[in-house]
LOLUMTOR-469377 format. One line per field, with one value per residue: x, y, z of N, C-alpha, C, O in turn; residue number from 1; residue in three letters. Coordinates in nm, 4 decimals, always signed. Layout:
BEGIN
n_east	[X/...]
n_north	[Y/...]
n_up	[Z/...]
ca_east	[X/...]
ca_north	[Y/...]
ca_up	[Z/...]
c_east	[X/...]
c_north	[Y/...]
c_up	[Z/...]
o_east	[X/...]
o_north	[Y/...]
o_up	[Z/...]
i	[NUM/...]
aa	[Ala/...]
END
This chain:
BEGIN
n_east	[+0.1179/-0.0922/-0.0488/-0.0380/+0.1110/+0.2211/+0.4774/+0.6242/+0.6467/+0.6361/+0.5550/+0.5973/+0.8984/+0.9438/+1.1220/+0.9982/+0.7514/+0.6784/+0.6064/+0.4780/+0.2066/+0.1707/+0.1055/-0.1448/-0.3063/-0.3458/-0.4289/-0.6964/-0.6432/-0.5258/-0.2189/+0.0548/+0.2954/+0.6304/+0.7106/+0.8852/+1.0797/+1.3824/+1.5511/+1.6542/+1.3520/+1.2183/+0.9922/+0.6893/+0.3767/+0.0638/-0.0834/-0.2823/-0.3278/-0.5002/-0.7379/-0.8700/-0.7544/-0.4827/-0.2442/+0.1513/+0.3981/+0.7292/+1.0694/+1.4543/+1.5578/+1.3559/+1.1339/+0.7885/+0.4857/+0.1085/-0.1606/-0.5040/-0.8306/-1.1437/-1.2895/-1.6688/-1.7662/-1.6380/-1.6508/-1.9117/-1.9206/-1.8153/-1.7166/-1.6818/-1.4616/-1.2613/-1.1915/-1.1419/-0.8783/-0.7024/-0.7239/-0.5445/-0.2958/-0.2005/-0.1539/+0.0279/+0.2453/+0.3216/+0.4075/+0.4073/+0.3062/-0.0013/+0.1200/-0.0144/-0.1429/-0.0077/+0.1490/+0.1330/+0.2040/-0.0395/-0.0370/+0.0666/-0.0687/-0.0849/-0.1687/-0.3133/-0.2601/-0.3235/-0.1076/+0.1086/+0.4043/+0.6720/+0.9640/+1.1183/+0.9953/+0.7518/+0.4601/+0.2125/-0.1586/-0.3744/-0.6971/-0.8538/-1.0633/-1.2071/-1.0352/-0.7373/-0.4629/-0.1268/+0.1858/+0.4677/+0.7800/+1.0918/+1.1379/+1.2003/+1.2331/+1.1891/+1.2471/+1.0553/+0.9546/+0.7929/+0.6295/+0.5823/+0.3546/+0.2462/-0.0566/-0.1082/-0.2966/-0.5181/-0.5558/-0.8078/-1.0052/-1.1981/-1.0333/-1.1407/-1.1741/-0.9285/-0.7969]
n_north	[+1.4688/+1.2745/+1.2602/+1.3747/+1.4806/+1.5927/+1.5778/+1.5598/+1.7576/+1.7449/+1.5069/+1.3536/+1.3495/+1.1285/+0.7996/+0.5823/+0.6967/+0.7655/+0.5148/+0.4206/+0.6069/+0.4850/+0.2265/+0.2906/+0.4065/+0.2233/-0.0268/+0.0976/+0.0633/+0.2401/+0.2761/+0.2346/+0.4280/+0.4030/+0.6007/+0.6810/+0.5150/+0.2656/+0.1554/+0.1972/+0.2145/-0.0203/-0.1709/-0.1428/-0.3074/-0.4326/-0.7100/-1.0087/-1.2456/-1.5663/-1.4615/-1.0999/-0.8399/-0.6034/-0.3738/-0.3733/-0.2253/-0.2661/-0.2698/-0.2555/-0.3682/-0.5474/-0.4645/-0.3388/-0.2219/-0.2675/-0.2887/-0.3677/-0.4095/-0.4407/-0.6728/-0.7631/-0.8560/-0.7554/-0.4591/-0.3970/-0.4469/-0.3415/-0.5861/-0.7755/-0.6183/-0.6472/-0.9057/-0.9610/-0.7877/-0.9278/-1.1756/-1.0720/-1.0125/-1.2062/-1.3883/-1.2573/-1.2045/-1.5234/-1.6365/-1.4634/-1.2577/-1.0693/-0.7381/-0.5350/-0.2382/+0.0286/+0.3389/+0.4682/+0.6722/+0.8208/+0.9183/+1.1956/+1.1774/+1.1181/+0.7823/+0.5376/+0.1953/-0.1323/-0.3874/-0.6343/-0.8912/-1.0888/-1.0605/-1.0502/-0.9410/-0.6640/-0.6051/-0.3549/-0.2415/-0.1007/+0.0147/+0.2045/+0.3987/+0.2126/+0.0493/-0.2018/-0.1186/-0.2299/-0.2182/-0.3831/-0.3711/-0.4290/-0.5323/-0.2877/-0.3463/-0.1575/+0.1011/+0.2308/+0.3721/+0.5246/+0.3953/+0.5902/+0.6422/+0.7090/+0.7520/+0.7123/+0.8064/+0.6266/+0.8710/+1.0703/+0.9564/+0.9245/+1.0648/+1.0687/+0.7880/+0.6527/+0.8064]
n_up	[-1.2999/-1.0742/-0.7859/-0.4916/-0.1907/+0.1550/+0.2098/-0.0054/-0.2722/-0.5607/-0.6683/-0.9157/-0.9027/-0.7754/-0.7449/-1.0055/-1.0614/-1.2869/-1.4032/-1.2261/-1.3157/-1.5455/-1.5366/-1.3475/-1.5259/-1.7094/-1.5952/-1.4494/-1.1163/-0.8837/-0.7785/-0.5096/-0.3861/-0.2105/-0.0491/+0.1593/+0.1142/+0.1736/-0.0185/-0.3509/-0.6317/-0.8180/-0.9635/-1.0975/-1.1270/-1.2685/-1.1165/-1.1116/-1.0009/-0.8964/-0.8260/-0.7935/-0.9667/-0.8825/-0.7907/-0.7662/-0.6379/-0.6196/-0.4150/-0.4121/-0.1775/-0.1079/-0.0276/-0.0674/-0.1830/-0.2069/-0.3705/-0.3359/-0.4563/-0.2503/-0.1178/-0.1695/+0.0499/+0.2519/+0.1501/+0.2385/+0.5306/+0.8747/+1.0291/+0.7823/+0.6333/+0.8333/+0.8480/+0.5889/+0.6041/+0.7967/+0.6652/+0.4486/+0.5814/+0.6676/+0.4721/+0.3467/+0.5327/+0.5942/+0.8415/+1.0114/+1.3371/+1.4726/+1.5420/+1.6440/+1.6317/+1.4323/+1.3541/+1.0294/+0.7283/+0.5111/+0.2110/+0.3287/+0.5978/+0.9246/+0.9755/+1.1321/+1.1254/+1.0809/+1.1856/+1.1066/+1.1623/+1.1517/+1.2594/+1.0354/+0.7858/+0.7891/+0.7843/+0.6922/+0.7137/+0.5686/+0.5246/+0.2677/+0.1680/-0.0940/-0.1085/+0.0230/+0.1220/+0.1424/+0.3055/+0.3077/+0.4703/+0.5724/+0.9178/+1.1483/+1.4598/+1.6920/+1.5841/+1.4806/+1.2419/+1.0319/+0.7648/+0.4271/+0.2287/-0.0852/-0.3362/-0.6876/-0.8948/-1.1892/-1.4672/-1.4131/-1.2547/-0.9268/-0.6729/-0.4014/-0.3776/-0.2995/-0.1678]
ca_east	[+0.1086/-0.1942/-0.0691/-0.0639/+0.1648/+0.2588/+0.6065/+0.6556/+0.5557/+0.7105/+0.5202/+0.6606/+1.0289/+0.9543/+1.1209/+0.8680/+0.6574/+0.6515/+0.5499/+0.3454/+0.0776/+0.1329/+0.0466/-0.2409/-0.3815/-0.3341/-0.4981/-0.7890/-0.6286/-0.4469/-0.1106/+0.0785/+0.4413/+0.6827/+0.7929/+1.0222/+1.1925/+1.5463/+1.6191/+1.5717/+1.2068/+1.2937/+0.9152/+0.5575/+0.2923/-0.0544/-0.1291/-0.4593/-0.2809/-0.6259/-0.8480/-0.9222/-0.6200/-0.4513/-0.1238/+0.2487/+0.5663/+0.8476/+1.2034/+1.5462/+1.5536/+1.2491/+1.0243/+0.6901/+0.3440/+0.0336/-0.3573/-0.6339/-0.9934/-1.2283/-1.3865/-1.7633/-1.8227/-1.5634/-1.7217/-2.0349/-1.9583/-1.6469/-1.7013/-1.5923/-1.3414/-1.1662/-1.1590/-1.0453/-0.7580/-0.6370/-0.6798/-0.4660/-0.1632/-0.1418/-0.1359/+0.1356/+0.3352/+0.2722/+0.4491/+0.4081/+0.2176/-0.0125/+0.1306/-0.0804/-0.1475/+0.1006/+0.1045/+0.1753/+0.1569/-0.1033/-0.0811/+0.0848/-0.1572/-0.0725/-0.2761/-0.3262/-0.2480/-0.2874/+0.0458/+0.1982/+0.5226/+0.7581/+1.0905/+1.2258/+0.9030/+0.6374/+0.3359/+0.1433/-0.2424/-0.4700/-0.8151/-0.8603/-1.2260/-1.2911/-0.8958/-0.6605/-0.3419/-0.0570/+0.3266/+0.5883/+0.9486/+1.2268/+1.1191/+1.2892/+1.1570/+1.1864/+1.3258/+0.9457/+0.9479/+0.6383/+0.6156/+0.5081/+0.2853/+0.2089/-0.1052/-0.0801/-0.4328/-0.5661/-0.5898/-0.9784/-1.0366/-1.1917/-0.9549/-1.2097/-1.2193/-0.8306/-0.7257]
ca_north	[+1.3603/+1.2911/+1.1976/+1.4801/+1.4533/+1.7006/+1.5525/+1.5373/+1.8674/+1.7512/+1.3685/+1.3125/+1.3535/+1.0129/+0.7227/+0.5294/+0.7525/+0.7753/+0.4001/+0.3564/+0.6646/+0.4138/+0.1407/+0.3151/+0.4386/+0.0769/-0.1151/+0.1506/+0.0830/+0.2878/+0.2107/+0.3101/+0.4176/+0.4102/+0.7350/+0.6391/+0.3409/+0.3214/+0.1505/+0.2061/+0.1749/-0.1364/-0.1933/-0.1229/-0.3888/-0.4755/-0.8582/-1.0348/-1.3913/-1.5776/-1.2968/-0.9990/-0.8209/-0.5596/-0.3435/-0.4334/-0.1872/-0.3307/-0.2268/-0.3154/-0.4506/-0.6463/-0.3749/-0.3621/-0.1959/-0.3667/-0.1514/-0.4868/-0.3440/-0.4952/-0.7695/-0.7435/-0.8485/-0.6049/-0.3353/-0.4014/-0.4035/-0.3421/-0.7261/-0.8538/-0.5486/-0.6647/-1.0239/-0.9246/-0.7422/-1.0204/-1.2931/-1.0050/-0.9840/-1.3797/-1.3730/-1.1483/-1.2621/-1.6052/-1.6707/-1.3680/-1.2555/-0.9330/-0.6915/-0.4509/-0.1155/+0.1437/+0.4383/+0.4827/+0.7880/+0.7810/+1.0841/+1.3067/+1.1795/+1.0245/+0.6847/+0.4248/+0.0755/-0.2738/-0.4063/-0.7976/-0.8468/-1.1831/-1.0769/-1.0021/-0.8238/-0.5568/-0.5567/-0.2572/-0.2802/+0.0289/+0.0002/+0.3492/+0.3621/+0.0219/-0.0593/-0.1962/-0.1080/-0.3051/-0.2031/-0.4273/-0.3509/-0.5075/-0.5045/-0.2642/-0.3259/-0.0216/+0.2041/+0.3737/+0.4391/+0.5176/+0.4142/+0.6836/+0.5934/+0.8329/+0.7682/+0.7414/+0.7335/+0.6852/+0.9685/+1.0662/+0.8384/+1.0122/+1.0922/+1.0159/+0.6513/+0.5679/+0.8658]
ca_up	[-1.2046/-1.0063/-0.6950/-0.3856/-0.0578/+0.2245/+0.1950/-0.1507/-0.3314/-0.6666/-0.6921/-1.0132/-0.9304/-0.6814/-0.8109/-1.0694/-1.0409/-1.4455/-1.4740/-1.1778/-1.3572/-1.6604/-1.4888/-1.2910/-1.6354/-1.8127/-1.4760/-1.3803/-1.0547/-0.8150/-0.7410/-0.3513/-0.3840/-0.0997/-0.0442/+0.2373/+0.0935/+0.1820/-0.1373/-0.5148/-0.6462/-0.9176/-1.0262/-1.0886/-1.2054/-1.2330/-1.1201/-1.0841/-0.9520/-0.8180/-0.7558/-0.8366/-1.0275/-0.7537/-0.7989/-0.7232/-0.6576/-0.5197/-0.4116/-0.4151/-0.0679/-0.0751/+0.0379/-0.1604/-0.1963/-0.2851/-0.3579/-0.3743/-0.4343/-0.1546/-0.1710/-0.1757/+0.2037/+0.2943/+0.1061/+0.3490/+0.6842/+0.9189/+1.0129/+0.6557/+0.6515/+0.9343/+0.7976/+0.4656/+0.6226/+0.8597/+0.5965/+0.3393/+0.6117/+0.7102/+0.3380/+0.3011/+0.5979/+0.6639/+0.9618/+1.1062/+1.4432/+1.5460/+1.6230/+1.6839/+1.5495/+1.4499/+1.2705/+0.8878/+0.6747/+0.4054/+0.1353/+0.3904/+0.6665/+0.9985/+1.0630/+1.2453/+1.0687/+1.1637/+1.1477/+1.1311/+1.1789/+1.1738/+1.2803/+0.8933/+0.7535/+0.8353/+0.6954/+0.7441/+0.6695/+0.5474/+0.4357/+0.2449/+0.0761/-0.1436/-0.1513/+0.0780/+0.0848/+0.2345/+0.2827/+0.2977/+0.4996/+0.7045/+1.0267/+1.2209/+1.5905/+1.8060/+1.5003/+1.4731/+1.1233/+0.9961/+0.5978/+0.4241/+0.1401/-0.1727/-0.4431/-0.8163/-0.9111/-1.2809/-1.5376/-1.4307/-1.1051/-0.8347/-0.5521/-0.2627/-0.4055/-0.2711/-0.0658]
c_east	[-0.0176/-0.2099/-0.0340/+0.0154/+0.2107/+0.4172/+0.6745/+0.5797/+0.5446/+0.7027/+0.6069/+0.7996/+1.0310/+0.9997/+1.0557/+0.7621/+0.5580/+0.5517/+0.4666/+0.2303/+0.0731/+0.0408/-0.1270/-0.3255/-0.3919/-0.4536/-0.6489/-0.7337/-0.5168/-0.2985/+0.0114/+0.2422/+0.4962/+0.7746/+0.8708/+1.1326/+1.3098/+1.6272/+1.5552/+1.4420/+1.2936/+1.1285/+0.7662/+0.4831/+0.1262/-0.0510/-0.2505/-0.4256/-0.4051/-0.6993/-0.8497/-0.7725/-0.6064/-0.2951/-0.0054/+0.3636/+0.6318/+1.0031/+1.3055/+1.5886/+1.4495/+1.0967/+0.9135/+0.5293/+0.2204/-0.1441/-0.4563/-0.7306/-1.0485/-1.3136/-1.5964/-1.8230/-1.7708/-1.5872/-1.8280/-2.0490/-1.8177/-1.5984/-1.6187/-1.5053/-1.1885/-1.1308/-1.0860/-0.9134/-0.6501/-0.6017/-0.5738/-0.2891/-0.1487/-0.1007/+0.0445/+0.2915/+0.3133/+0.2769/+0.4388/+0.2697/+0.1776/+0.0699/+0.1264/-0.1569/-0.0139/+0.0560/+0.1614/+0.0800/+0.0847/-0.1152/-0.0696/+0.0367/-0.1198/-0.1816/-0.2374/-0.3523/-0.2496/-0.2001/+0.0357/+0.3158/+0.6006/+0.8897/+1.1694/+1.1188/+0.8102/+0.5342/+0.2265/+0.0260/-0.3385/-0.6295/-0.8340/-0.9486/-1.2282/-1.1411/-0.8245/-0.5406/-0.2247/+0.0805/+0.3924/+0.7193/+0.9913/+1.1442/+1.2389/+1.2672/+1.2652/+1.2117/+1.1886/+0.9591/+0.8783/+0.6654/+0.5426/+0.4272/+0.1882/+0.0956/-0.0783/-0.2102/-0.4485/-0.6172/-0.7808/-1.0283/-1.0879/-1.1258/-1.0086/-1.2279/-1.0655/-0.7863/-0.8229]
c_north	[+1.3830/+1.2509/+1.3713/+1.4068/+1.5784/+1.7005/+1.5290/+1.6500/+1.8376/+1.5796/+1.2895/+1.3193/+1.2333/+0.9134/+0.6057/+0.5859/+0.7472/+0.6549/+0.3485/+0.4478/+0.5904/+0.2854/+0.1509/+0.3424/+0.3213/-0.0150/-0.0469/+0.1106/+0.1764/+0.2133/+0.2932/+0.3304/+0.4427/+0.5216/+0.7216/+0.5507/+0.4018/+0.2830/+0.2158/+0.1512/+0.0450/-0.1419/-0.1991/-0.2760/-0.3812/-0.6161/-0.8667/-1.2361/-1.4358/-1.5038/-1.1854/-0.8906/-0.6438/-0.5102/-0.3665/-0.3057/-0.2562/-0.2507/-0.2711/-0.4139/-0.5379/-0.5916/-0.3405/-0.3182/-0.2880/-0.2870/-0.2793/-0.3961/-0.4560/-0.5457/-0.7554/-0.7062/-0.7679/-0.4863/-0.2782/-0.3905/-0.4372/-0.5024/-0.8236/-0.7672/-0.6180/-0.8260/-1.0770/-0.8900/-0.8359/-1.1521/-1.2501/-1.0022/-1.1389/-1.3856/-1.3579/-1.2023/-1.3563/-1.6841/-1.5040/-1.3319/-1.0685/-0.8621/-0.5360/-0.3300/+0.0141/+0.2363/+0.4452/+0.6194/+0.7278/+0.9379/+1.1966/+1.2859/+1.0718/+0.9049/+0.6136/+0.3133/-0.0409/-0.3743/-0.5804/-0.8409/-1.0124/-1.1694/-1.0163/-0.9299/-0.7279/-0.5331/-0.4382/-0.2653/-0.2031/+0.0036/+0.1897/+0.3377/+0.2070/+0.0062/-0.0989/-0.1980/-0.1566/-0.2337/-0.3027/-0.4238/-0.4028/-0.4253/-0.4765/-0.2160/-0.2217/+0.0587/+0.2981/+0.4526/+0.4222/+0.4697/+0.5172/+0.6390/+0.7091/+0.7472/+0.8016/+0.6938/+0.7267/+0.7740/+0.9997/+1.0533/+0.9591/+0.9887/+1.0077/+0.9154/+0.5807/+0.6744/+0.9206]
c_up	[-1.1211/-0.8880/-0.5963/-0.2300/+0.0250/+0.2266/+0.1018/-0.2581/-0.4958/-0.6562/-0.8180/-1.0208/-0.8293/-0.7495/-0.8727/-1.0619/-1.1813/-1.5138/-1.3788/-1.2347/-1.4870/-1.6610/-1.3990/-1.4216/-1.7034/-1.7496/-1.4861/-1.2114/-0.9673/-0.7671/-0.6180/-0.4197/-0.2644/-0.0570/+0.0455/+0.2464/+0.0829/+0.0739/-0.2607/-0.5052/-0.7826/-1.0610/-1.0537/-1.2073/-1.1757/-1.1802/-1.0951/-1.1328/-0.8844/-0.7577/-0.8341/-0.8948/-0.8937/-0.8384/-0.7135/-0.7078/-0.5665/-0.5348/-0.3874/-0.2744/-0.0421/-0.0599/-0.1142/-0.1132/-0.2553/-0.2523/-0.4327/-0.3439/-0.3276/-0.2087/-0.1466/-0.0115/+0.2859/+0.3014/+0.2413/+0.4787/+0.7089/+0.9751/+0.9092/+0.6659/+0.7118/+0.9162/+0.7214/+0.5392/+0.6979/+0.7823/+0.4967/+0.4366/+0.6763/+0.5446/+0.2893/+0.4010/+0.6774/+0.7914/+1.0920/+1.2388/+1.4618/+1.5942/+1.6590/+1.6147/+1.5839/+1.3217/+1.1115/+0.8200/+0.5476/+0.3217/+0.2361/+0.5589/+0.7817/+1.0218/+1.1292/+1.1162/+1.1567/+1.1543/+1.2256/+1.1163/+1.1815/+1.2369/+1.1522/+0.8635/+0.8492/+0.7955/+0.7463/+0.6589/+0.6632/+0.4784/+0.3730/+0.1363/+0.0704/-0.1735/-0.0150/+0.0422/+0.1419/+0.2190/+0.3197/+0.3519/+0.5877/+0.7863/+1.1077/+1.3473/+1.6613/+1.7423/+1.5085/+1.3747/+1.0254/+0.8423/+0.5696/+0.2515/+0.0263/-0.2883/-0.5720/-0.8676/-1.0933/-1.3618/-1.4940/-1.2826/-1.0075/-0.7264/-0.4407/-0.2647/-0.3030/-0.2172/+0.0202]
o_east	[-0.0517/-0.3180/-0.0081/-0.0221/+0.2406/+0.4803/+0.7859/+0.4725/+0.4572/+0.8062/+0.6681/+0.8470/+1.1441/+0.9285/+1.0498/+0.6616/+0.4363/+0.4706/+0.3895/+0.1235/-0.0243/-0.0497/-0.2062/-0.4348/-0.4846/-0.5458/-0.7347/-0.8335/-0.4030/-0.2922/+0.0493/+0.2920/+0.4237/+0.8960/+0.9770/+1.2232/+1.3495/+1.7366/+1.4448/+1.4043/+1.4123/+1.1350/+0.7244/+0.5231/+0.0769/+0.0462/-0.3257/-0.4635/-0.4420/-0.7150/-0.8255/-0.6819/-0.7039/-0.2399/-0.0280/+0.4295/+0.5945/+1.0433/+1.2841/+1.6466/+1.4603/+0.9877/+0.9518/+0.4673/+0.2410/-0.2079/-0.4782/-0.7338/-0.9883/-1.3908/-1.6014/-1.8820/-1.8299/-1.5686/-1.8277/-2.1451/-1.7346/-1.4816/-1.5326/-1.4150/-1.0743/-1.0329/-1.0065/-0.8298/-0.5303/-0.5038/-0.5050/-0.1832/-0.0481/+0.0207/+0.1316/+0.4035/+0.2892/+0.1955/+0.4618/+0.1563/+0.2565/+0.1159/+0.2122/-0.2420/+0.0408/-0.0271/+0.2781/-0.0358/+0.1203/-0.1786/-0.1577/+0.0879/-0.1200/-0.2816/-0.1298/-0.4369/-0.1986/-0.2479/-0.0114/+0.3420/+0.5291/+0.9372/+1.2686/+1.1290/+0.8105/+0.5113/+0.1647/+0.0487/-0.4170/-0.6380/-0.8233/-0.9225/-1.2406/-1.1192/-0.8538/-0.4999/-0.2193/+0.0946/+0.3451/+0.7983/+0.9266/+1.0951/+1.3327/+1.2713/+1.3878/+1.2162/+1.1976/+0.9735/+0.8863/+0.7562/+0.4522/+0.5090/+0.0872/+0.1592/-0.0266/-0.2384/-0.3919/-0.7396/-0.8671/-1.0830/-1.0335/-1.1544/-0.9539/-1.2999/-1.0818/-0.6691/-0.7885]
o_north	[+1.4987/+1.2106/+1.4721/+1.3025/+1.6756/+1.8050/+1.4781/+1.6265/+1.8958/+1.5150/+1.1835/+1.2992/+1.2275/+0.9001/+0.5101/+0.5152/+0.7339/+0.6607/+0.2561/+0.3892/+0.6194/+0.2486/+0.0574/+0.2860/+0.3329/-0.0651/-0.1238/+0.1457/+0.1659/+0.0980/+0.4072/+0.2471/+0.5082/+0.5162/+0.7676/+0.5212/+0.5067/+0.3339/+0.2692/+0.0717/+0.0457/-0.1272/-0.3059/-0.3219/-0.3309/-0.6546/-0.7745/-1.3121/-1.3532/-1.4918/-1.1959/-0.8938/-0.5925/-0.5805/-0.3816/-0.3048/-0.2967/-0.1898/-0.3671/-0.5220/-0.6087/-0.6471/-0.3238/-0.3749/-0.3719/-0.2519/-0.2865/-0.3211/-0.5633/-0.5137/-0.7096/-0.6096/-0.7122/-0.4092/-0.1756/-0.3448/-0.5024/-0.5412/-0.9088/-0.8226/-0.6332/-0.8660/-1.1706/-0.9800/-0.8277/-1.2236/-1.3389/-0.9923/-1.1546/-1.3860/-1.4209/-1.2281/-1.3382/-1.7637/-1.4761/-1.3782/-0.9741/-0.9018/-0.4525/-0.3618/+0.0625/+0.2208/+0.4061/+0.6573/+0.6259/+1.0376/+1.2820/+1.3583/+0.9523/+0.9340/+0.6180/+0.3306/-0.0531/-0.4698/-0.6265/-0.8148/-1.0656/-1.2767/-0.9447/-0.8207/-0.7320/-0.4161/-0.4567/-0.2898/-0.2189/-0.0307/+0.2831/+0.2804/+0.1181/-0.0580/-0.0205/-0.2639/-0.0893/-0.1826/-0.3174/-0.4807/-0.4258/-0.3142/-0.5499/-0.0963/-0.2221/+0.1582/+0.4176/+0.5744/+0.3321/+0.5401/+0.5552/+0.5999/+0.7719/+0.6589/+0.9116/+0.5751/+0.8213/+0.7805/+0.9396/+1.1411/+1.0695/+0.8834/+0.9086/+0.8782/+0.4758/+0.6411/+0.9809]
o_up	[-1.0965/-0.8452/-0.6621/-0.1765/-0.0443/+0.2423/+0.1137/-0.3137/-0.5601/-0.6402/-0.8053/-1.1326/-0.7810/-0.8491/-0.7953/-1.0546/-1.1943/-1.6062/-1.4047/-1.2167/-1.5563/-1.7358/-1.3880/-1.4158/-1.7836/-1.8139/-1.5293/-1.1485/-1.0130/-0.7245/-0.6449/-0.4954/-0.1895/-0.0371/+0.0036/+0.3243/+0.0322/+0.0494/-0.2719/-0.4190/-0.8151/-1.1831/-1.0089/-1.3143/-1.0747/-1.2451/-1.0635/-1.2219/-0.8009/-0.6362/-0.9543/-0.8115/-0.8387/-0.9231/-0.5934/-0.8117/-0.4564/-0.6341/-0.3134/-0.2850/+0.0580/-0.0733/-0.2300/-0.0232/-0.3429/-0.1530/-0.5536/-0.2463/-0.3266/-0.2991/-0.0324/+0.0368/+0.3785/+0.3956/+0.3093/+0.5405/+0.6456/+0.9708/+0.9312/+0.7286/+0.6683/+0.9793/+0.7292/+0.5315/+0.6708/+0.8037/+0.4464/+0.3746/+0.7455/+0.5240/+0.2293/+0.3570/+0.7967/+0.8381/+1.2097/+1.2269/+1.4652/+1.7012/+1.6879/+1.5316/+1.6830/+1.2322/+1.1108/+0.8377/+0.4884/+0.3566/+0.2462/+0.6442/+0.7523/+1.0875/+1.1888/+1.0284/+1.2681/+1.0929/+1.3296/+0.9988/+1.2664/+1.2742/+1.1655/+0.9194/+0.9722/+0.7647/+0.8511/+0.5404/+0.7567/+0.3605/+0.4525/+0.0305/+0.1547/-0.2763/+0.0752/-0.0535/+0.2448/+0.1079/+0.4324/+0.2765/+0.6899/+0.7663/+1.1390/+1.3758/+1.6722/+1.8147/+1.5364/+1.3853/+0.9420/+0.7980/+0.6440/+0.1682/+0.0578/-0.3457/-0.5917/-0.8838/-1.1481/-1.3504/-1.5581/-1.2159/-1.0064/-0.6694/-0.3925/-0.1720/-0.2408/-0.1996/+0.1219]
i	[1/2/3/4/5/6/7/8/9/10/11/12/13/14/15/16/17/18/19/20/21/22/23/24/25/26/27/28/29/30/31/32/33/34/35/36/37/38/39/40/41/42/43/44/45/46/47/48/49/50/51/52/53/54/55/56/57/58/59/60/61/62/63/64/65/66/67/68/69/70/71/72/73/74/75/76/77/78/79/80/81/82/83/84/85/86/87/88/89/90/91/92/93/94/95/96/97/98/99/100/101/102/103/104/105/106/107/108/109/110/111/112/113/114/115/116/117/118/119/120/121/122/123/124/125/126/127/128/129/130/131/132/133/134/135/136/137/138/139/140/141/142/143/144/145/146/147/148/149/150/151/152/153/154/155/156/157/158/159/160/161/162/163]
aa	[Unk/Unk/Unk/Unk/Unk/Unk/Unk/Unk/Unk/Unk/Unk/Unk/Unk/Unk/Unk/Unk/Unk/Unk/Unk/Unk/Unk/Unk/Unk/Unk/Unk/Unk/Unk/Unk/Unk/Unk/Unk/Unk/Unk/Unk/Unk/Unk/Unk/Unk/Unk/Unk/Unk/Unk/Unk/Unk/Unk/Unk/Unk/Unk/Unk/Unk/Unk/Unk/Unk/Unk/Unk/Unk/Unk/Unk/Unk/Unk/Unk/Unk/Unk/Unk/Unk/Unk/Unk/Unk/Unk/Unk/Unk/Unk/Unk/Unk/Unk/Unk/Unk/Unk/Unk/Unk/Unk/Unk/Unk/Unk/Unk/Unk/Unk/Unk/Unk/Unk/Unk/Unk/Unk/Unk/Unk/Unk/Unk/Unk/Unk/Unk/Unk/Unk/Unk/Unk/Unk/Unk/Unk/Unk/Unk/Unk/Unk/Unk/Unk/Unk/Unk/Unk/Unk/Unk/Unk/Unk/Unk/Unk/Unk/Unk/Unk/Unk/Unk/Unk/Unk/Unk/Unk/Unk/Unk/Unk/Unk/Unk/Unk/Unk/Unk/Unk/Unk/Unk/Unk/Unk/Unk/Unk/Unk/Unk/Unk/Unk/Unk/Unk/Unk/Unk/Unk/Unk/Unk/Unk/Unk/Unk/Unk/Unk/Unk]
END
């Protein structure tokens, strides 16, 4: 397995772990798993629905990862970055409102995310190199529970590209 966590010594005993490095090796892209999901993992995909093709897990409650490469203007300056990322979580949760930044683990690693929130979801919003990475979960206001988010990179891929 080629993924690495401080909270997960033993990546490959994560559930899907098997078919998201199938899917990361099939795609060339990276694919996020939810190492804290409270349900079953159900499913790994590639898509590339209008745009640029981007990985999918999802879980039995609804809860769902998603690793889009950056779009060009993104790439370039924290201006498009920060454009990309706000037009990727209206996107994601279309009724939902700022709210704010909170923290989410990335590969072991406390950050800082820019989080949108409706009332039923959570979208949590990572730029990490040339991908962003989004999470997905019931919003559970005041609970303070970070997602924790594990890498499954392609056989080869360099590391420093998505962690």
């Amino acid at each position: 397995m080629t993924a690495t966590t401080a909270f997960h010594h033993d990546v490959g005993s994560l559930p899907g772990a098997a078919q998201a490095q199938v899917v990361a090796d099939t795609s060339g892209l990276p694919v996020a798993l939810l190492a804290s999901a409270d349900t079953r993992w159900t499913t790994a995909e590639a898509a590339d629905v209008a745009g640029p093709a981007f990985t999918i897990c999802r879980y039995g409650d609804g809860s769902r990862t998603e690793v889009h490469p950056l779009s060009g203007s993104a790439v370039r300056s924290a201006r498009g970055r920060e454009r990309f990322v706000r037009a990727m979580l209206a996107a994601t949760v279309p009724d939902g409102e700022a709210a704010g930044f909170l923290s989410v683990f990335l590969q072991g690693r406390l950050q800082e995310s820019t989080v949108c929130a409706d009332g039923t979801w959570r979208c949590y919003a990572n730029v990490v190199g040339q991908w962003l990475v989004l999470a997905v979960v019931p919003d559970r206001a005041g609970k303070g529970s970070a997602p924790n988010l594990v890498f499954v990179h392609p056989v080869g891929q360099d590391r420093g590209a998505a962690a």
